[in-house]
C-alpha positions in Angstrom: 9.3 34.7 9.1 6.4 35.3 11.6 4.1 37.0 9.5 4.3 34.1 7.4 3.9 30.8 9.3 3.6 32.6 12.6 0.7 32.3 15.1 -1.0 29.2 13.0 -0.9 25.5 14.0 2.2 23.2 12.9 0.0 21.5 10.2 -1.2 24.2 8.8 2.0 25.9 8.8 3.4 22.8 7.1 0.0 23.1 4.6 0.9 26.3 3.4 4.6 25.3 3.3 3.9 22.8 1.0 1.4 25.0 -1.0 3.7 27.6 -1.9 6.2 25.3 -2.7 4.5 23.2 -4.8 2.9 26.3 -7.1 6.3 27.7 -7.3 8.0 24.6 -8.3 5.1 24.6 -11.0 5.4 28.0 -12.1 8.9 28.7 -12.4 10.1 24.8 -14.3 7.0 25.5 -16.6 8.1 28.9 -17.6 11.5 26.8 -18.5 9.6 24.5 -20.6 8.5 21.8 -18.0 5.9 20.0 -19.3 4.4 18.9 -15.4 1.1 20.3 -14.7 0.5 21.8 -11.3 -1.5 18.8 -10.3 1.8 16.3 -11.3 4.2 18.6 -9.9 2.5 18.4 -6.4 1.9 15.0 -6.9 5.7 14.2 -7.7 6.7 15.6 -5.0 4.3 15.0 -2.3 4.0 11.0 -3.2 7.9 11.2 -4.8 6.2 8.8 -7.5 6.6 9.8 -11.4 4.0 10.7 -13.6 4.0 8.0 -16.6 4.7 9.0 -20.3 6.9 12.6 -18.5 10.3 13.0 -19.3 12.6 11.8 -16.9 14.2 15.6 -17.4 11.1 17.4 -16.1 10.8 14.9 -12.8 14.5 15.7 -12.0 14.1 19.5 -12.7 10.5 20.1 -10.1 12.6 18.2 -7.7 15.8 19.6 -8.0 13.9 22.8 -7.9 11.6 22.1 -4.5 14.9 20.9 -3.0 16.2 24.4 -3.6 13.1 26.1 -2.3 13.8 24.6 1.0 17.5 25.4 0.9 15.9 29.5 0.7 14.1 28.5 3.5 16.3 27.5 5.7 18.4 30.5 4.6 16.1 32.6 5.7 14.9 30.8 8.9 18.3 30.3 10.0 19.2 34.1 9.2 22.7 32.6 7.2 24.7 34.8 5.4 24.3 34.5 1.7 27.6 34.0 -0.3 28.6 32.4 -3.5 28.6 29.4 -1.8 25.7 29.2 -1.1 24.4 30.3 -4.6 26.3 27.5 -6.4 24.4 24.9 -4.4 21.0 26.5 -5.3 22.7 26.0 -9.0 23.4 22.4 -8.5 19.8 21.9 -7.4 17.9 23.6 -10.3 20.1 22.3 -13.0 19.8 18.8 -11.5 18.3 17.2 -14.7 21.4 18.4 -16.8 24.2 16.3 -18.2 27.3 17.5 -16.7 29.1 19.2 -19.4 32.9 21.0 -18.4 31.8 24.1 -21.0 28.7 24.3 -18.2 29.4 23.6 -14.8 26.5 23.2 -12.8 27.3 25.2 -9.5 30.2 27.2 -11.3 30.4 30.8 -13.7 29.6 30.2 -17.1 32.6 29.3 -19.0 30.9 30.7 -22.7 29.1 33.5 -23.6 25.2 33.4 -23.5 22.6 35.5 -25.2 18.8 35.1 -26.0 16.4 37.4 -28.3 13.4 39.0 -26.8 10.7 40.9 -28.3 11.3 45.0 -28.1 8.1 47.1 -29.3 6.9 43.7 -31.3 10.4 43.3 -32.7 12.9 40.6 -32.1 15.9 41.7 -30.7 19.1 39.7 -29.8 20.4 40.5 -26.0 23.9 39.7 -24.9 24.5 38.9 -21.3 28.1 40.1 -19.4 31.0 37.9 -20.5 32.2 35.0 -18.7 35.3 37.0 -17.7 33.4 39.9 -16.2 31.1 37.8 -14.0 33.5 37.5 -11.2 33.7 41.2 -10.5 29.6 41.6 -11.4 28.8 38.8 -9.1 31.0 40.3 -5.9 28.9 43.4 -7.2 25.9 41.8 -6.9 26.4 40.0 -3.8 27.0 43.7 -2.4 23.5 45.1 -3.4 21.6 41.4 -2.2 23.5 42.2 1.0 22.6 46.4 1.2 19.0 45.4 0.1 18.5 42.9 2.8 20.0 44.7 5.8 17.5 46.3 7.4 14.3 44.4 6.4 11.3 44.0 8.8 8.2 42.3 9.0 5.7 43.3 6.6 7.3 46.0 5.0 6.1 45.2 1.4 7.3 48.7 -0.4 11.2 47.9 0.9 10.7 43.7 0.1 9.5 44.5 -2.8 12.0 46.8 -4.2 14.8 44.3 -3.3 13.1 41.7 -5.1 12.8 43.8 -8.7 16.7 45.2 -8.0 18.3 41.7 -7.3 15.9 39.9 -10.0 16.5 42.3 -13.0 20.0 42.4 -12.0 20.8 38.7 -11.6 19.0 38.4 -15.3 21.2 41.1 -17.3 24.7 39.0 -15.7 23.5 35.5 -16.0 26.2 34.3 -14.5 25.8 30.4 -15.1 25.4 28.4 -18.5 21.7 27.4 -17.2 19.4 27.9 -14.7 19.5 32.0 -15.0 15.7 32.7 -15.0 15.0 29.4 -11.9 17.9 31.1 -9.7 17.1 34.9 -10.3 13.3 34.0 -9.2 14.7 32.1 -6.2 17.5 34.6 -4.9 15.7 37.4 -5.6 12.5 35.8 -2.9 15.2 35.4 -0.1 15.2 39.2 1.4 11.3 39.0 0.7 11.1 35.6 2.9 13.7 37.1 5.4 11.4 40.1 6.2 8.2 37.0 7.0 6.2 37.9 3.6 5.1 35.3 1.1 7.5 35.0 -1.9 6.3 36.2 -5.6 5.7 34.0 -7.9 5.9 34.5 -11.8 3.3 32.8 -13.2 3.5 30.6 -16.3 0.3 32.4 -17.9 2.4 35.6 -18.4 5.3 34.1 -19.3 5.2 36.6 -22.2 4.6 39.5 -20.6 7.2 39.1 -17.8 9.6 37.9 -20.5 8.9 41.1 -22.4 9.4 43.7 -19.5 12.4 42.2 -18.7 13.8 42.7 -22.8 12.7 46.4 -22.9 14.7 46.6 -19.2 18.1 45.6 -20.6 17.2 46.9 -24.5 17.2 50.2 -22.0 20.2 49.5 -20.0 22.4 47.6 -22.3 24.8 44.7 -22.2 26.3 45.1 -18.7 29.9 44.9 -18.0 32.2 44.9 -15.1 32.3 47.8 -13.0 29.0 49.0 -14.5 26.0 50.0 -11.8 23.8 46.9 -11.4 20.8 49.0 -11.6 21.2 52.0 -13.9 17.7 53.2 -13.6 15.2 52.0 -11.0 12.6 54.4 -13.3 12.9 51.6 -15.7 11.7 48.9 -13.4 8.2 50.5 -12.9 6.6 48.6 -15.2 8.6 45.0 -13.6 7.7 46.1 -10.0 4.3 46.2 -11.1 4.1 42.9 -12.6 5.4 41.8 -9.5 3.2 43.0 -7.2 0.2 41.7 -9.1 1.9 38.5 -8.8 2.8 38.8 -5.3 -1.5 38.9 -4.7 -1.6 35.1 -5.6 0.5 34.1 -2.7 -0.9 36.3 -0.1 -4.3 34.7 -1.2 -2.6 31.6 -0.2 -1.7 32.5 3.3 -4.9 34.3 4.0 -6.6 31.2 3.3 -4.9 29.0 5.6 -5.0 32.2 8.1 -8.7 31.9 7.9 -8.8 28.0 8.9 -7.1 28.9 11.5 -9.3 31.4 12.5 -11.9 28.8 12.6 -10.2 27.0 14.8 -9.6 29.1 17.3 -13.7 30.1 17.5 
């Protein structure tokens, strides 16, 4: 992580810390639905004060959230192997605001099947996620590629951070291995290799909610309802158009650390 809060002075580093935190809390809840602005969400969790006439839901799920941000952190700072146990407490800290139901664990595999329709060449189209008995063996697949994709990482190698980040995102996504909380956790996981190597995590922003949502549909209307035993990521072709939503993405939060790299540059004059 030197690239990323190396070389600057302890407040800044904790500036930018809190600035990246705070704008992916935003983004990633309000893709969900969260109906915080950016300005509330910092405020929430910089003051830990609620914003008045907000759902109590939406408080608890930027927190929950922010709490899980720093558990990649640490992660990644501590250089910690990353296992299923680990996973299931990011899952208890983004479904925070749910009502504990035995159907849905929070911090478990999904005990029902889960599906959602996106939009396919301006058509609806109904997608099917792997089946609650196949997630076992998909997950311990998946854990396999986060673990191949992040061996090997180094500082500022953006072409190799980047690819694990599109592999382990649009992979987590076709599973969904939990009952809520897919889309939070997949933009989480999928940052960990990416903070690992000291680069700025990528964050989707709310704005193209439609578009990412829509790459990600033609992805899996191309691979297909995955099942156990099946590759994780059948055609990395197919991702070009994901990886390049990404990266334009990814500019927004190397804006942010240039920024706070230039008042420390004025500092130091």
């Amino acid at each position: 992580m030197q690239y990323l809060f190396g070389n600057i002075d302890n407040d800044l580093a904790r500036a930018l810390m809190t600035q990246l935190r705070d704008f992916w809390t935003y983004n990633s809840t309000a893709i969900e639905g969260n109906s915080l602005a950016l300005g509330e969400t910092a405020f929430v969790l910089q003051e830990g004060l609620a914003v008045g006439g907000k759902p109590l839901k939406d408080h608890l799920a930027v927190v929950g959230h922010a709490k899980a941000i720093d558990l990649i952190y640490d992660l990644a700072q501590n250089n910690t192997l990353f296992t299923e146990k680990e996973l299931f407490r990011l899952c208890r800290m983004v479904q925070a605001e749910q009502v504990s139901d035995v159907h849905g664990p929070a911090g478990g595999w999904k005990k029902e099947p889960n599906s959602t329709v996106g939009m396919v060449d301006g058509k609806p189209v109904a997608f099917e996620f792997a089946t609650p008995a196949d997630v076992p063996s998909l997950m311990t697949s998946w854990f396999d590629l986060y673990h191949e994709l992040d061996r090997g990482l180094v500082p500022e190698d953006n072409g190799r951070a980047m690819l694990s980040h599109v592999a382990l995102h649009a992979s987590f996504v076709r599973i969904h291995p939990f009952s809520d909380g897919n889309g939070r956790l997949a933009r989480l996981v999928a940052n960990l290799p990416v903070i690992r190597s000291g680069l700025p995590p990528v964050i989707i922003p709310r704005q193209q909610r439609k578009e990412y949502m829509d790459i990600l549909a033609a992805y899996h209307f191309h691979t297909g309802r995955i099942k156990a035993g099946d590759e994780l990521v059948p055609d990395l072709d197919a991702l070009k158009p994901f990886a390049g939503f990404c990266e334009q993405a990814w500019e927004k939060s190397f804006r942010m650390v240039e920024n706070i790299r230039e008042k420390q540059r004025e500092r130091d004059e």
